[in-house]
C-alpha positions, 0 to 999 in steps of 0.5 A: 489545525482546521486547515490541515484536517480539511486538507489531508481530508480532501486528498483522501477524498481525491484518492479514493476517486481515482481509485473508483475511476480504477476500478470502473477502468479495469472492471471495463477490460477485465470483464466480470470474471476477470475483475471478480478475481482481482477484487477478490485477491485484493481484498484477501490482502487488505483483510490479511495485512490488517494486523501489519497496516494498522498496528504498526502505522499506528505505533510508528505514528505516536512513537515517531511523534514522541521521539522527535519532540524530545529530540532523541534522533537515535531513539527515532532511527532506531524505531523506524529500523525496528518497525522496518524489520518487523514489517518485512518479517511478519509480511513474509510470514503471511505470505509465505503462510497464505500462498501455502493455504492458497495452494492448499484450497486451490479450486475449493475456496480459491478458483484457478484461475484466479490463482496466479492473481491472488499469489502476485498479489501477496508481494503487496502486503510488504509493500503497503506495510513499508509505504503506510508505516513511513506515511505514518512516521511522515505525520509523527514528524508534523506533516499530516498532510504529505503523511497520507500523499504516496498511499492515499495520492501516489499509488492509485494515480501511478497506477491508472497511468500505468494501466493507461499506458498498456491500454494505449500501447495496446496491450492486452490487460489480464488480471494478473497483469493488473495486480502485477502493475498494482505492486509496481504503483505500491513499490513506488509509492513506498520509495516516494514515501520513505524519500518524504520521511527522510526529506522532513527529518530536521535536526534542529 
């Protein structure tokens, strides 16, 4: 058990390293302006998807782990389905319900430029809903350690490659060019995590 806490703890650790390296790499091409409108569209979404990330991950994670100790594989299927649904739903609200406000309250509370980087980065709030929520059912069925792999490794090490690459490549790195390569990372984090979770769900 130690060992497994020590572990999930130091691959948490590493993510939020690569995540510091980040932001040094992108606040370094960005600017103090550009950097300054995308941390502050991420911290909008992170704020705004609370209510999607925690609760639904923290209820996934004890139902999961529930249902697989009785066995009962219908029932488990049928949460992760019912979770998947209420994931989508009440991101699309949000989004839908943010990027109107956004809209609303453009160049009072929200400046211009930093518009089209704050709404791209509404596309995240499903997107890390899905990956945390099977990251949560990946630790109900006893793999604690994977569980926090595609949010806490997969997502920030996929996207300073794919930052590395434009950089290398050439290409100029804008603010919303980086929150757009944000959710590409995201959409293959959630695509890792789901394939893990249904890697590990064992019939026996």
């Amino acid at each position: 058990m130690l060992q497994l806490m020590a572990s999930s703890s130091m691959i948490r650790v590493a993510g939020l390293g690569v995540t510091l390296v980040t932001s040094v790499v992108l606040a370094r091409f960005l600017g103090p302006e550009g950097f300054g409108y995308y941390s502050f569209a991420l911290a909008v979404v992170t704020i705004v998807g609370l209510p999607v990330h925690g609760g639904l991950a923290t209820l996934t994670l004890r139902e999961t782990a529930k249902a697989h100790a009785g066995k009962k594989w219908g029932l488990l299927r049928g949460l992760w389905n019912w979770t998947n649904t209420i994931a989508v739903f009440l991101s699309l609200g949000l989004m839908v319900v943010f990027a109107v406000l956004a809209w609303l309250s453009a160049d009072q509370v929200v400046p211009l430029g930093g518009m089209a980087t704050l709404l791209v980065s509404l596309l995240l709030l499903p997107l890390i809903a899905m990956a945390q929520k099977h990251g949560a059912a990946i630790r109900g069925l006893h793999r604690p350690v994977l569980g926090v792999v595609p949010d806490s490794i997969v997502r920030p090490f996929c996207l300073i490659g794919l930052l590395s690459l434009v950089w290398f490549d050439g290409g100029s790195i804008t603010p919303r060019s980086a929150m757009q390569l944000h959710v590409l990372a995201a959409i293959v984090a959630m695509v890792i995590a789901y394939f893990i979770r249904e890697d590990h769900l064992t019939f026996d």
